[in-house]
C-alpha positions in Angstrom: 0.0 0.0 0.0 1.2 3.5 -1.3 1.0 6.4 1.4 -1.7 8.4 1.6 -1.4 11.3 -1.1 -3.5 14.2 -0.1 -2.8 17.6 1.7 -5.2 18.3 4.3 -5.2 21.4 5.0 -7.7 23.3 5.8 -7.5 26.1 3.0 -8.7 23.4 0.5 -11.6 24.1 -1.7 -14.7 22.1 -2.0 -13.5 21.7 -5.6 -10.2 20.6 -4.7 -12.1 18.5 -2.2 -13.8 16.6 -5.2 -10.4 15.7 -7.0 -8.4 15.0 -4.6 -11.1 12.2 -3.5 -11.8 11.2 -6.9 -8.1 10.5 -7.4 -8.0 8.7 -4.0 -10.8 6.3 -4.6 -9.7 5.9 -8.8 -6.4 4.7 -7.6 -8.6 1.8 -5.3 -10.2 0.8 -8.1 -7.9 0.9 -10.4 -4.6 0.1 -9.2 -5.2 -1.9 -5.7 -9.3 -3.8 -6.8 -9.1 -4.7 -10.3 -5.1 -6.2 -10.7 -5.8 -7.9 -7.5 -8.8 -9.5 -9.3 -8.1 -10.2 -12.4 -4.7 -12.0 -11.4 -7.1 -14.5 -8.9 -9.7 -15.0 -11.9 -6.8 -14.8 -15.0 -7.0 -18.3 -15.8 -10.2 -18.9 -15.3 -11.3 -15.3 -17.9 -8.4 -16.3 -20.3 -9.7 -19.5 -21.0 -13.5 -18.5 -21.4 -13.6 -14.8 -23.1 -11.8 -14.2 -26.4 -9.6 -11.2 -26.6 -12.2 -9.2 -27.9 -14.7 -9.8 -24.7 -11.9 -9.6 -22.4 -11.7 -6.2 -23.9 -14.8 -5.1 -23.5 -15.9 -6.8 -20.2 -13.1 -5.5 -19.0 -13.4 -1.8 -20.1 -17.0 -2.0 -18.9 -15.9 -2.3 -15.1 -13.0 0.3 -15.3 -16.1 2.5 -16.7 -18.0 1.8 -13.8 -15.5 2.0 -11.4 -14.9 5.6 -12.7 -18.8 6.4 -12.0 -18.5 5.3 -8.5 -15.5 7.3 -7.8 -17.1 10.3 -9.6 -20.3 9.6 -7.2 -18.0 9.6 -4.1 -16.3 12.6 -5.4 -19.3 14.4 -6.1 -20.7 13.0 -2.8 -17.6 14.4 -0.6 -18.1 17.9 -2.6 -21.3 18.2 -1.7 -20.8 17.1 2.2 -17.7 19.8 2.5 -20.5 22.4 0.9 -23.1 22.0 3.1 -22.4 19.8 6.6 -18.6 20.0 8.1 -17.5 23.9 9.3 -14.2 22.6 8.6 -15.1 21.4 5.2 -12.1 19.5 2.9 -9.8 18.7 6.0 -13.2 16.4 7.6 -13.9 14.9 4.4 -10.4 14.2 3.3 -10.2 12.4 6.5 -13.4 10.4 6.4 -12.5 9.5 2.9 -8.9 8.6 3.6 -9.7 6.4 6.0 -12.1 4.9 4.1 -10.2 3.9 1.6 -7.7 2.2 3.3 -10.4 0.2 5.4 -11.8 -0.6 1.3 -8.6 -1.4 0.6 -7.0 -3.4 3.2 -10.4 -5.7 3.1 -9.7 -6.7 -0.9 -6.0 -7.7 0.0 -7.5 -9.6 2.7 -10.5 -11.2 1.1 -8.0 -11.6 -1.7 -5.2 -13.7 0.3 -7.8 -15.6 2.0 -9.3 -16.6 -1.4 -5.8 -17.6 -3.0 -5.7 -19.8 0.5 -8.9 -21.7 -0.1 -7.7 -22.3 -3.6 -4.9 -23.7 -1.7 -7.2 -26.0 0.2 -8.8 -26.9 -2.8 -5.4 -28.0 -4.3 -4.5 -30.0 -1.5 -7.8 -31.4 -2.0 -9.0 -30.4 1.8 -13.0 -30.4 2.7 -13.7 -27.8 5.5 -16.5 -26.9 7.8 -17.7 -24.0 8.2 -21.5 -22.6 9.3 -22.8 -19.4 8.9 -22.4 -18.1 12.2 -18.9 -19.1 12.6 -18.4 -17.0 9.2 -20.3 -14.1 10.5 -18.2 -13.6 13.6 -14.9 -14.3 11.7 -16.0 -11.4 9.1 -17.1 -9.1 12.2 -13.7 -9.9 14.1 -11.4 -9.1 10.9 -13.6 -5.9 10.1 -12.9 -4.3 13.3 -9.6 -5.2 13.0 -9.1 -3.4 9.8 -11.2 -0.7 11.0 -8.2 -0.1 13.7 -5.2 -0.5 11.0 -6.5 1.7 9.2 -6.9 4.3 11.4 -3.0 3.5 12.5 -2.0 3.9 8.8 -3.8 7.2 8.4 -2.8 9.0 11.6 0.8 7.8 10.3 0.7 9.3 6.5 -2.0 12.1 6.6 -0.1 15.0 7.0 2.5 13.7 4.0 1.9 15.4 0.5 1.0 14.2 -3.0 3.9 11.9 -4.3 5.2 12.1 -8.0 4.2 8.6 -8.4 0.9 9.2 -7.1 0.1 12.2 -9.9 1.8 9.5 -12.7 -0.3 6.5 -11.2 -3.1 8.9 -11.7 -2.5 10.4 -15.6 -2.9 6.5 -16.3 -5.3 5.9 -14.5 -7.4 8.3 -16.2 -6.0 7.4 -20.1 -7.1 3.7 -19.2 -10.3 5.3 -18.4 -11.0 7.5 -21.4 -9.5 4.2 -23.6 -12.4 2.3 -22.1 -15.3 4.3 -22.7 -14.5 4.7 -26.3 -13.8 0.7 -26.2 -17.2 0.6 -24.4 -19.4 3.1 -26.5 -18.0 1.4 -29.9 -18.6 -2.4 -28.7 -22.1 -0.7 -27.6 -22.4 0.5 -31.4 -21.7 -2.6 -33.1 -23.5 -4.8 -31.0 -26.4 -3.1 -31.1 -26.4 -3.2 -35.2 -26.3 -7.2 -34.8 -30.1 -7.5 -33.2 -31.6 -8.2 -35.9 -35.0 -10.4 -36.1 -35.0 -13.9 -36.5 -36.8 -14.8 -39.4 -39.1 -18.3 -39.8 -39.0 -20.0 -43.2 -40.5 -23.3 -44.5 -44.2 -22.7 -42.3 -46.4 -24.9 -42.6 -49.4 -22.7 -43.9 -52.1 -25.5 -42.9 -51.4 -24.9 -39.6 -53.0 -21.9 -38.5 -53.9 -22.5 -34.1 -50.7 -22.2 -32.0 -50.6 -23.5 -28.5 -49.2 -21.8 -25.7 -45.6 -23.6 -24.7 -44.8 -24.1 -21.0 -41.4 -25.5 -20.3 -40.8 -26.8 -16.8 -36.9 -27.5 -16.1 -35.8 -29.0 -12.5 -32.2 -28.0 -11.5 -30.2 -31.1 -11.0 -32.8 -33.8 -11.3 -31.3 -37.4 -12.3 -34.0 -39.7 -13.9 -32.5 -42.4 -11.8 -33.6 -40.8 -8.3 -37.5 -40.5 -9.5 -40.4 -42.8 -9.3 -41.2 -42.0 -12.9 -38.0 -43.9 -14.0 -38.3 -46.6 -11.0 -36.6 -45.1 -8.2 -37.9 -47.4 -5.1 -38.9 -44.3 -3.0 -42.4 -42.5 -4.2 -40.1 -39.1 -4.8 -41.8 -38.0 -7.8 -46.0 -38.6 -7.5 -46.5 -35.7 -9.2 -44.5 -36.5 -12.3 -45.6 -40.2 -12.1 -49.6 -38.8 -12.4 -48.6 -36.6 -15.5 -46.5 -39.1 -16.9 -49.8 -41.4 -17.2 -51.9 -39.0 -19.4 -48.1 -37.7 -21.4 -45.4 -39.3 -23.5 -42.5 -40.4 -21.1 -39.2 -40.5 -22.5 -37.0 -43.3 -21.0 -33.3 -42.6 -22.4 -33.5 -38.3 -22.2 -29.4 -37.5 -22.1 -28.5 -33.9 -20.9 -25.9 -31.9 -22.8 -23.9 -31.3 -20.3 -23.4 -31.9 -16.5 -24.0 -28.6 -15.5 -26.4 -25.8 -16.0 -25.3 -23.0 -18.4 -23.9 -25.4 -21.7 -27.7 -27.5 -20.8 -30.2 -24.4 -20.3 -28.2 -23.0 -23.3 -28.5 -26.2 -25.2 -32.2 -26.7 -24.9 -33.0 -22.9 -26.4 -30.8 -23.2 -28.5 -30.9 -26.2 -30.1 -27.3 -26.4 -30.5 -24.5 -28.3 -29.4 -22.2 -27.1 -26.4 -19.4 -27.0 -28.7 -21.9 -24.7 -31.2 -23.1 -22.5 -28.7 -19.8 -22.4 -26.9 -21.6 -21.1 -22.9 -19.3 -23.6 -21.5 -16.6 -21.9 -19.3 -17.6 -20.0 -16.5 -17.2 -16.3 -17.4 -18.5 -17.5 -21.7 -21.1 -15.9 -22.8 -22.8 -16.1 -26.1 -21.9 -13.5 -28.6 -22.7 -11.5 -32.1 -25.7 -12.7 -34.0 -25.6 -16.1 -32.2 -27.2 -14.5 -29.4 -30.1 -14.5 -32.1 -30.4 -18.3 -32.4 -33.0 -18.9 -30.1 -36.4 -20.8 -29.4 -37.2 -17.6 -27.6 -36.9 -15.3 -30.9 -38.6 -17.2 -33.4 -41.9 -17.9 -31.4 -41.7 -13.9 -31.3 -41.6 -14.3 -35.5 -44.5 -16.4 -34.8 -46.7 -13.9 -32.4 -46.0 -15.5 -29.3 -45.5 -13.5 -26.0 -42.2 -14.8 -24.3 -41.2 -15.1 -20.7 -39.0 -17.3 -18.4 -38.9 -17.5 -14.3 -35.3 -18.5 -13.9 -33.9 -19.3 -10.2 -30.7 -18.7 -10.1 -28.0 -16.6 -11.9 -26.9 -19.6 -14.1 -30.1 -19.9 -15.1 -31.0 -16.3 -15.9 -30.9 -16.3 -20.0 -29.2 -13.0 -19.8 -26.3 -14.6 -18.2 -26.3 -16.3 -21.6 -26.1 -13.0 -23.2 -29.9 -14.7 -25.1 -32.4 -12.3 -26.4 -36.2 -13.0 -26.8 -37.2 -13.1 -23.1 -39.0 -9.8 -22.7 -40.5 -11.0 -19.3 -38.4 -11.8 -17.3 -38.9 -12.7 -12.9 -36.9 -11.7 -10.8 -36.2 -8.8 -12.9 -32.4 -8.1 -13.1 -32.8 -4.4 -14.4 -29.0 -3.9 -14.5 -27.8 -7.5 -16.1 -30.8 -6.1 -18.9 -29.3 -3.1 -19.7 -26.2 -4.2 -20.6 -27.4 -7.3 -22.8 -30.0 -4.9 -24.5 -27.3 -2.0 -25.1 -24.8 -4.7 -26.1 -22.5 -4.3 -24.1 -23.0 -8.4 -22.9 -23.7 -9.6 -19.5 -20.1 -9.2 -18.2 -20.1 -12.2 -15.8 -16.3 -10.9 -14.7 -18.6 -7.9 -13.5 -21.1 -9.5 -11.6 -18.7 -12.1 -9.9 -16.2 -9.5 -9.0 -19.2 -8.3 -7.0 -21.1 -11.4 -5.8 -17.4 -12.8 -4.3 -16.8 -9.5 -2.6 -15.9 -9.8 1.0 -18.7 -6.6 1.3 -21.2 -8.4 -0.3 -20.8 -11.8 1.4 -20.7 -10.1 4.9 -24.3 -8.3 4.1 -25.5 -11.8 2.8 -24.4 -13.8 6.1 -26.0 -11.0 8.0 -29.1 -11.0 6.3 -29.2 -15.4 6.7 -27.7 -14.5 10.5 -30.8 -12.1 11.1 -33.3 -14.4 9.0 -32.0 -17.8 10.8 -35.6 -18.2 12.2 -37.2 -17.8 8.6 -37.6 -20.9 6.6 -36.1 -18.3 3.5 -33.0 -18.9 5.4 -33.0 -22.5 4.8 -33.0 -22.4 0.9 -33.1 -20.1 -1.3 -34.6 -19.6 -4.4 -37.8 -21.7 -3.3 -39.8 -23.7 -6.0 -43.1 -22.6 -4.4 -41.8 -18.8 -5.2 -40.9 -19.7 -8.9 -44.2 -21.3 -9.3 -46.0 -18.3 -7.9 -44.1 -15.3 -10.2 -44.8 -18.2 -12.9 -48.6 -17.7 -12.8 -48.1 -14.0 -12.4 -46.5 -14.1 -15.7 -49.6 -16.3 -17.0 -52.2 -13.9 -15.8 -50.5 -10.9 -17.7 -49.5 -13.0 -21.1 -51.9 -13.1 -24.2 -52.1 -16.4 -25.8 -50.4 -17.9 -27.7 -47.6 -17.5 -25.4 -44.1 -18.8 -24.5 -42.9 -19.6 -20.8 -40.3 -21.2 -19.5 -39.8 -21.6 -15.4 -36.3 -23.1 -14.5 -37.2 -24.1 -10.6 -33.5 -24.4 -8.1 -35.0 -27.6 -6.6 -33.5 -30.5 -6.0 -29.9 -28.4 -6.1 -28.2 -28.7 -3.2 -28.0 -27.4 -0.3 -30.7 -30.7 0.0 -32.9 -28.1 2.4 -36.8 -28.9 2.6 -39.3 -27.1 3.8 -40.8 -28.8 6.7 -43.4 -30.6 5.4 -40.2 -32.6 3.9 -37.4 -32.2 5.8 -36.4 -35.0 7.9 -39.1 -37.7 6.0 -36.7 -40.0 5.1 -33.7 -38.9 7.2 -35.0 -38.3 10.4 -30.9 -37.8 11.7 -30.3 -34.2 12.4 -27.3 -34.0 9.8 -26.7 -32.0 6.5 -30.0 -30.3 7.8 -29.0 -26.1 7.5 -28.3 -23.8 5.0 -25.3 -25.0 4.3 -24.4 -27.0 7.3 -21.2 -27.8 5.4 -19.1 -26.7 2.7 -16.6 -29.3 0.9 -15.3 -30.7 -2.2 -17.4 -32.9 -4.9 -15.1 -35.5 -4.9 -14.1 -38.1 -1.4 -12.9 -40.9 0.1 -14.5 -44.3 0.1 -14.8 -44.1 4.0 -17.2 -41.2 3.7 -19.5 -43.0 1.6 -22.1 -43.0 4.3 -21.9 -39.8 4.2 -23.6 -39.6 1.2 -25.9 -42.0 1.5 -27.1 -39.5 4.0 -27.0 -36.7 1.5 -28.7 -39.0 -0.9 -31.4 -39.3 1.3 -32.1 -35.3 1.9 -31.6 -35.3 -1.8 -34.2 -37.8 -2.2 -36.4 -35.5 0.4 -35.6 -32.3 -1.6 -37.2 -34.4 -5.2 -40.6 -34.8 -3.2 -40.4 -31.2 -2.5 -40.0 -30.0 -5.6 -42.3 -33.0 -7.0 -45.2 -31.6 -5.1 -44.8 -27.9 -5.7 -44.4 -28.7 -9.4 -47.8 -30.8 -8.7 -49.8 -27.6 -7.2 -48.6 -25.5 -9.9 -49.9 -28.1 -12.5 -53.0 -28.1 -10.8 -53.8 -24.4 -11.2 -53.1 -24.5 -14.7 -56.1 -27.4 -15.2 -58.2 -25.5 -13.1 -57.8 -22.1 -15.2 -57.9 -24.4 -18.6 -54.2 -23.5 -19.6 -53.6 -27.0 -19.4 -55.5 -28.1 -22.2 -54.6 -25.2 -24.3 -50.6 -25.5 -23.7 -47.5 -28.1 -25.1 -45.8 -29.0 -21.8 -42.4 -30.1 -21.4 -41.0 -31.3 -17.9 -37.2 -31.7 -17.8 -33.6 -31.4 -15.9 -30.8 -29.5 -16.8 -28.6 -32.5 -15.4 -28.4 -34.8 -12.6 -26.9 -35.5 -9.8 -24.2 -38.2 -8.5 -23.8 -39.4 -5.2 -21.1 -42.2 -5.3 -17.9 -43.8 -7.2 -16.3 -40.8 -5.1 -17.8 -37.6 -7.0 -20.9 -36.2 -5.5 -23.1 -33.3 -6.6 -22.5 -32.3 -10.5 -19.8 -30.6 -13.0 -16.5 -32.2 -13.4 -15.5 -34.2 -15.9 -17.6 -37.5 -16.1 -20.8 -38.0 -17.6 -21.7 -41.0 -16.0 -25.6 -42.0 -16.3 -26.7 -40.1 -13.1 -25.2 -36.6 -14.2 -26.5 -36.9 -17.7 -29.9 -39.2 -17.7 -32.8 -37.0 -17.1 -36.7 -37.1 -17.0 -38.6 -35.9 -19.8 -42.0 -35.4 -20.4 -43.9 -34.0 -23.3 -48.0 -33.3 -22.8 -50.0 -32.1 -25.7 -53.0 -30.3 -25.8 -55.6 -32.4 -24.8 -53.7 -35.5 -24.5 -55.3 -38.5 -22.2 -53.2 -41.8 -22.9 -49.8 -41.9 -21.4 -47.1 -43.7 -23.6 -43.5 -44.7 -23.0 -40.7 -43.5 -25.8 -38.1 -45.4 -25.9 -35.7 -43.5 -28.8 -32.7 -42.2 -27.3 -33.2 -38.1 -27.6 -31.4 -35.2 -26.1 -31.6 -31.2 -24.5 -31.0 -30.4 -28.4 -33.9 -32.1 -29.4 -36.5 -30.2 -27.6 -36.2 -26.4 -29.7 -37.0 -28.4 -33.0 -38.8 -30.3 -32.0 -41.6 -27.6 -30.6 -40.9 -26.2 -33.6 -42.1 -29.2 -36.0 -45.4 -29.5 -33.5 -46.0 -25.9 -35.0 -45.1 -26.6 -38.5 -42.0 -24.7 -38.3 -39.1 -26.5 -40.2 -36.1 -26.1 -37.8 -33.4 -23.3 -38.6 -30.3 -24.6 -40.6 -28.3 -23.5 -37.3 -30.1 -25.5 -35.1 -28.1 -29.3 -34.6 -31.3 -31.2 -32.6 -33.8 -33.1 -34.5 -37.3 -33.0 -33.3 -38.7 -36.2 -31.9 -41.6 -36.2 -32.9 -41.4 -38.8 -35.6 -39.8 -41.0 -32.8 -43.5 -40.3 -30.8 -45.2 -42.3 -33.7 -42.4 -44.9 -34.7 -41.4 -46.8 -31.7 -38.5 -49.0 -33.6 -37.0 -45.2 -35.2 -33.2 -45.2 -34.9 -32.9 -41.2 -33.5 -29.1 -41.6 -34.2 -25.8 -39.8 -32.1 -26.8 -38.4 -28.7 -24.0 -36.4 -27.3 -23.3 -35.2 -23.9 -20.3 -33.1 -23.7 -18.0 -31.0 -20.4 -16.0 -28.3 -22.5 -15.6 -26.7 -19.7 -12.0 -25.9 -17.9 -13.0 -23.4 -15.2 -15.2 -25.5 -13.4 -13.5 -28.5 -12.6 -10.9 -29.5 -9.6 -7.3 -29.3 -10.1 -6.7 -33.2 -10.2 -9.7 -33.8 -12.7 -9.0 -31.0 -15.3 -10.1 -32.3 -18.2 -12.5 -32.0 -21.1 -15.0 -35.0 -21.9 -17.4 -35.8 -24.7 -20.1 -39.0 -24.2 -21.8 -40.6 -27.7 -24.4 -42.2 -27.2 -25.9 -44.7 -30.1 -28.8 -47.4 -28.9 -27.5 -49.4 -25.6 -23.9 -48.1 -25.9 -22.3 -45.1 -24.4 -18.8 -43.9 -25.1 -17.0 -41.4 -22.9 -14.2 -39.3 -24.3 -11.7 -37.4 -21.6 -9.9 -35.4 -23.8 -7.2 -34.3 -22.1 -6.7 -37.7 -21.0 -6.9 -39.3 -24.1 -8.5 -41.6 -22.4 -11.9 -43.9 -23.1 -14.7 -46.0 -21.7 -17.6 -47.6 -23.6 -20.6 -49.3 -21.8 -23.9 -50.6 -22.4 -26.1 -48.7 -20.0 -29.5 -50.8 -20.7 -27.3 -53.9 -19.9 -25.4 -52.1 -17.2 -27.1 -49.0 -16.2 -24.1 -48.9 -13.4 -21.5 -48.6 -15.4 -19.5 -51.4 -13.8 -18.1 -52.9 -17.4 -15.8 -51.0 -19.4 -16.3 -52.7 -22.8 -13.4 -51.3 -24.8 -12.2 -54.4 -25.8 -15.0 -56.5 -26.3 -16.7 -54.4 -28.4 -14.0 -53.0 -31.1 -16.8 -51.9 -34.0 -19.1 -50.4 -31.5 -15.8 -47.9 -29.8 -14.8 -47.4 -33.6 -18.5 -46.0 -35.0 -18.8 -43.9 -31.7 -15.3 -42.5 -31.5 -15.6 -41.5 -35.4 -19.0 -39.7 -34.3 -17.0 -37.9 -31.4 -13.9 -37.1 -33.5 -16.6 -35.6 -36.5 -18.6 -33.2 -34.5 -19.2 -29.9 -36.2 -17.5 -26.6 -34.5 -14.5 -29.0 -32.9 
C-alpha cells in the first residue's frame, strides 16, 4: 500500500475536495481492486472470453468504477459544501480512512481466497457454518477498522507523491481508452439485433398453442419414481406421466447448468453454442439463435422464471425473453445495449468480502425464517410463474427453471427429515466441501442421498400444485408442456453433486415429459433423444421447419415410430474453469442405442458401456466391443465446431 497522497489542510476548496477524493478512490479501483482480481480470476477469464470480450468486459468495469468514484467525489463535494464547518480537512479524513479500510479488506479477502484455492489443491474439505463466518467477518472488520486508522494518523499530513500524480495520468488514459472501447462495442453490437426470421411454415397450420417448459435443477432420472426409483419421490410426475409421452433414455448436454439451459434454447451443441466456461457468454448474432426469438416471429408472447444466476438467460447474453422474474434491471441493460452480460462484473461483486458479509447477515438475522433454509424456493418460482400467466396473451411462450432438488438438500418442513429423520446435513449450508471423497465417507452420502431424495418430493409436489392451477384455469389443455432437468446429480464412485469431468448415467440421464394439448393416454418413448432435441422439436409440432443452425432433430417422428433409430446423442463438459485441479479435463459421451462412449480429452483416455445392460456402469467394454468404440469414437472425433 502507497502512502496516503493528499494535503489536508484546511484552506482546501470544495473543488479541490472533489479531485483529490476522486483521485484517491480511482487509484482503489484501479490500481489496488481490479489487478488484484483479475490476477485471482486470470486463468479462469483467459480460457473463457476471447480477446475481444476480455476487452470489452473488462473496459466495462473500469467504466464503472470511474462512475462510483465520480459519485464519491461528487458525494464528498457536496458534504464539504453543506455539513462539516471545517469542510475539505473532515472529508479528506473520512474518505482517507475509508479507503484504506476498502482497501485493506480486498487484499484480505483476496489472500484468504488464494488460500482456499490452496485448500482446494491440497484437495481439503472444511466446515464452516454461517455463524462461525459471520463472527470471523465481524472480528477481521474491526480489525481493519483499527489499521486503518493506525496507517492514516501515520501518513495524513505527508503530501502528494510524484508517483501518485503519474499513477493517476494512467489511470485516467485507461479510463477514457475504455469508454470509447465501451461506447463502440455498444455501437456494433447493437447493429447485430436483428429479427430472427421463420421459413418453411407450414401454412395448414394456423392455431398455435401456448408452450410451457418446466426445467428442475439437477434432477437425475434415476432418483425419481417416474424412472423406477424405489422411493415414491416424484408422485406428481408419475400422475402426469400417465396422461403424457414419457421419454425413457432423455441425455443432458452437459453436466451442469449454463452449456444444458443454453442447449435446450438453442438447439445447439455445447461445442456450437460455446456457454461452457464460466465467465463465456454467447456473442454477435448467435445471441439470435434462439427458441425464444422465433416464437416472437411467430406472435407468441415470451417469458421465463429463472432461479438462479446460471439460469437467468441474460447470463447467456440470449435475447427473446421480454418478461423476465426476478427482474435483473442492471444485467438487462447491458445485454439490451450490447454491451453483454459481463459475468467478470457480476462475480467480482457477488465474491466481494462486502457483499458476502451483508449476505451472512441477512441469513444470521433471518435464521428463524424458513427463506433462510433455501433459497430460491420452488413454491416462489411457481407463484411469479402464474403472475407471468395472468399478464400473457395467448399464444404465449414460458419457461420456469425451478432451483430444486440443487443442493444445499434443504426442505421445507413438510419434507425435511421424512426420510432422514438424523439431524445431519440439515441447515443452510451446514457444510461446505469438495465434490469429490474418500471411500470411507460413503455413508456420508448416503445421507446426503437421502435429503436429496427429500428435496425431489419437495420439488415434485410444488411442481404438482402448480400443475393443478393451470387445469383449473384451462391453460392445461390449451398448452404443449415439457417437464425436464438441466442434469443430474451423483452421489457415489467418489464424485458427488454435479460438473467435473464424467458424464456418467446419473449426471447426464434425465426425465422428460412431453403433454400435448388435450392429450389423455400416457405412452413410454423409448428412442434415445437429447436437450437439443427439444427447440426443434416444438418447432415441428408448429409446423416450423427447424433453422439450418439448429443441430437437434425434433422427436416427434420418434413419438409415432417406436422402432426409429434417433441416431448420435452427445453429452459433452468443454468446460475448464469448473472442474478441480486433479480432474481438469474436457469430456465428450456418444451415445448410439445401448452403448455409451465417454471421451476425456485431455486424458486421451476412453470407456464404452452398455447402459440398458449395465445401467451402473461397472463394465468398461473397450475391448470386447472394437466396432461399436470405432462407429462412436468417429462420431465424437466428426462433430461440427471442434
Amino acid at each position: 500500500m502507497m502512502k496516503q497522497g493528499f494535503k489536508t489542510d484546511m484552506e482546501q476548496s470544495p473543488q479541490k475536495t472533489f479531485v483529490s477524493v476522486f483521485k484517491w478512490w480511482l487509484f482503489i479501483f484501479m490500481t489496488v481492486l481490479l489487478p488484484l482480481d483479475f490476477l485471482y480470476r486470470q486463468g479462469s477469464l483467459l480460457a473463457s472470453l476471447s480477446p475481444l470480450q476480455l476487452a470489452r468486459d473488462f473496459a466495462s468495469i473500469v467504466v464503472l468504477c470511474a462512475i462510483i468514484s465520480l459519485s464519491v467525489a461528487t458525494i464528498a463535494y457536496l458534504l464539504s459544501l453543506s455539513i462539516f464547518s471545517k469542510g475539505a480537512e473532515k472529508i479528506i479524513k473520512i474518505s482517507t480512512i475509508a479507503g484504506y479500510l476498502f482497501a485493506s479488506t480486498i487484499i484480505v479477502d483476496y489472500s484468504w481466497q488464494w488460500m482456499k484455492g490452496m485448500l482446494v489443491r491440497l484437495n481439503i474439505s472444511y466446515f464452516v457454518n454461517y455463524e462461525l463466518r459471520l463472527l470471523l467477518s465481524v472480528l477481521i472488520f474491526i480489525i481493519l477498522i483499527v489499521v486503518s486508522v493506525f496507517i492514516y494518523k501515520k501518513h495524513q499530513y505527508e503530501k502528494n507523491s510524484k508517483l501518485f500524480e503519474l499513477i493517476y495520468i494512467i489511470n485516467i488514459f485507461i479510463v477514457i481508452s475504455s469508454l470509447l472501447v465501451t461506447i463502440l462495442s455498444a455501437y456494433f453490437s447493437h447493429a447485430e439485433n436483428q429479427p430472427v426470421k421463420i421459413v418453411n411454415k407450414d401454412k395448414s397450420v394456423v392455431a398455435h398453442p401456448n408452450i410451457i417448459i418446466i426445467t428442475f435443477d439437477s434432477l437425475a432420472a434415476q432418483y425419481t419414481s417416474l424412472h423406477g426409483y424405489y422411493r415414491q419421490t416424484t408422485p406428481n410426475l408419475d400422475k402426469l406421466g400417465r396422461e403424457s409421452y414419457v421419454f425413457d433414455w432423455m441425455y443432458a448436454s452437459c453436466n451442469w447448468t449454463e452449456p444444458s439451459l443454453s442447449s435446450i434454447i438453442t438447439g445447439k451443441y455445447p461445442c456450437n453454442h460455446r456457454r461452457n466456461e464460466q465467465y463465456s457468454y454467447i456473442i454477435g448474432k448467435f445471441r439470435n439463435h434462439n427458441l425464444a426469438l422465433l416464437l416472437e416471429e411467430l406472435g407468441y408472447e415470451t417469458a421465463m422464471v429463472w432461479s438462479s444466476d446460471f439460469s437467468n438467460p441474460l447470463s447467456s447474453n440470449i435475447r427473446g425473453f421480454y418478461k423476465l422474474l426476478p427482474r435483473d434491471t442492471l444485467k438487462y441493460f447491458l445485454c439490451e445495449s450490447g454491451l453483454g452480460p459481463n459475468p467478470w462484473l457480476f462475480s467480482l461483486i457477488y465474491d466481494s468480502r462486502f457483499y458476502k458479509f451483508i449476505d451472512n447477515s441477512r441469513h444470521w438475522l433471518l435464521k428463524s425464517s424458513p427463506e433462510s433454509n433455501q433459497i430460491p424456493r420452488p413454491e416462489t418460482s411457481f407463484s411469479m410463474a402464474k403472475e407471468l400467466i395472468g399478464q400473457l396473451k395467448p399464444p404465449f411462450f414460458l419457461w420456469i427453471h425451478i432451483y430444486p432438488p440443487h443442493l444445499p438438500y434443504i426442505s421445507n418442513p413438510d419434507f425435511l427429515y421424512t426420510i432422514l429423520p438424523e439431524k445431519v446435513f440439515d441447515k443452510r449450508p451446514s457444510y461446505e466441501r469438495l465434490p469429490v471423497y474418500d471411500v470411507k465417507d460413503q455413508s456420508n452420502i448416503d445421507k446426503l442421498l437421502m435429503r436429496y431424495a427429500e428435496h425431489i418430493s419437495y420439488a415434485d409436489a410444488e411442481c404438482g400444485k402448480f400443475l393443478a392451477s393451470l387445469k383449473e384455469s384451462g391453460v392445461f389443455d390449451q398448452t404443449i408442456l415439457i417437464v425436464s432437468s438441466d442434469h443430474g446429480e451423483m452421489f457415489e464412485r467418489g464424485f458427488w453433486s454435479h460438473g467435473g469431468p464424467y458424464l456418467y448415467q446419473p449426471l447426464i440421464h434425465v426425465p422428460l415429459i412431453l403433454h400435448l394439448p388435450g392429450q389423455t393416454q400416457g405412452l413410454r418413448v423409448g428412442a434415445n433423444v437429447s436437450h437439443e432435441d427439444i427447440a426443434p422439436s416444438i418447432l415441428d409440432f408448429l409446423g416450423v421447419k427447424p433453422p439450418d443452425w439448429m443441430d437437434g432433430k425434433s422427436f416427434k417422428p420418434a413419438m409415432e415410430d417406436k422402432n426409429l433409430d434417433t441416431g448420435v446423442k452427445f453429452s459433452m463438459q468443454l468446460s475448464t474453469t469448473n472442474s478441480l485441479p486433479n480432474l481438469m479435463t474436457r469430456s465428450i459421451a456418444a451415445i448410439k442405442g445401448n452403448h455409451k462412449l465417454i471421451k476425456y480429452l485431455d486424458w486421451n483416455r476412453y470407456e464404452l458401456y452398455n447402459v440398458k445392460k449395465d445401467p451402473r456402469e461397472k463394465v468398461n467394454l473397450i475391448d470386447e466391443k472394437p466396432e461399436i468404440f470405432s462407429v462412436l469414437k468417429a462420431e465424437i472425433d466428426r462433430l461440427p465446431g471442434r
